[in-house]
C-alpha positions in Angstrom: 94.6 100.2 72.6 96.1 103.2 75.2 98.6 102.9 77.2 96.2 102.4 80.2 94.7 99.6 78.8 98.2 98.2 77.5 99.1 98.7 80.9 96.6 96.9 82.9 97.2 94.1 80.7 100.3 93.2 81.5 99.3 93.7 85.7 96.5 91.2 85.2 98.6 88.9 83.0 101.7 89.1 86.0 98.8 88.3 88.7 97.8 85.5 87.2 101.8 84.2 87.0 101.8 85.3 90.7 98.7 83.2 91.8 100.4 80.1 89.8 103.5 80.4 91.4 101.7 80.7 95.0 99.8 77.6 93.8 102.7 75.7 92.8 104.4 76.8 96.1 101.8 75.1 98.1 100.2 78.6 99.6 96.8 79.1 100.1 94.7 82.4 100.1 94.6 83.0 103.5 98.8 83.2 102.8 100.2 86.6 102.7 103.1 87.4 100.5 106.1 89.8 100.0 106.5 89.9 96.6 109.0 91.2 94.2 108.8 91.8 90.4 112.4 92.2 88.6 111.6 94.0 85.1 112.9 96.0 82.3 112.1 100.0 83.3 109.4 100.4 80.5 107.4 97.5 82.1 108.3 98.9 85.7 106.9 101.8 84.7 104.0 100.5 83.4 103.3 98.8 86.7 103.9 101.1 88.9 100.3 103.3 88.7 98.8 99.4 89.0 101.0 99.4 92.3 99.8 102.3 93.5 95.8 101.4 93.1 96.4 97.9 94.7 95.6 96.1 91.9 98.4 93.3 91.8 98.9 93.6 96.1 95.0 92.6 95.9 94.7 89.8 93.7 97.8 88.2 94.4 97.1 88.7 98.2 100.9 90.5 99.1 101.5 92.3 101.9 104.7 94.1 100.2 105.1 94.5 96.4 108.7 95.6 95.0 108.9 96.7 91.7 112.8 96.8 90.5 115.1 96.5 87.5 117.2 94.0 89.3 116.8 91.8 92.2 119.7 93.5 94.2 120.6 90.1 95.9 117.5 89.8 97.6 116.5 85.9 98.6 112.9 84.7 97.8 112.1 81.1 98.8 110.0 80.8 95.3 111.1 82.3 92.1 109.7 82.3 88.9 111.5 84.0 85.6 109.0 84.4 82.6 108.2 86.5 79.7 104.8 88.4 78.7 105.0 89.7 75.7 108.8 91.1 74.6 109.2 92.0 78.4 111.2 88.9 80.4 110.1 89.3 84.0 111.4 87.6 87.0 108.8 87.0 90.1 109.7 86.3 93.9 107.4 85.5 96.8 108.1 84.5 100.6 105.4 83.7 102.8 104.9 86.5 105.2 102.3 84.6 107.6 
């Protein structure tokens, strides 16, 4: 598998825990989101090009995506901390609209 591949991987895998917790926060697709993704730098990293081609900010309808090794004190009104793979990955969304 390359690293490209590897890396799409884990955006699709982090959409889909994005869309869940949307669901589970009672949004609906019309719903735009800020999102932030707290993540270990080889993951961030990994994300990043994904960021850039709109990939994740598409699927998981957000407005704003943050990618960061910590969460800086930032607030989000739904949070999710997970693990794909060996990578543990925190998720926060607010509702924009």
């Amino acid at each position: 598998m390359t690293s490209e591949l590897e890396a799409e991987g884990y955006a699709r895998e982090i959409s889909r825990k994005v869309q869940a917790l949307r669901k589970e926060a009672g949004l609906v697709k019309e719903n735009r989101i800020g999102l932030l993704l707290v993540c270990e730098n080889k993951l961030k990293e990994m994300l990043e090009k994904f960021k850039q081609k709109g990939l994740i900010k598409e699927r998981t309808n957000a407005e704003t995506i943050e990618i960061k090794d910590s969460a800086d004190g930032k607030k989000f009104t739904h949070v999710s901390k997970d693990k794909i793979k060996d990578f543990n990955i925190e998720i926060g969304i607010n509702r924009v609209n």
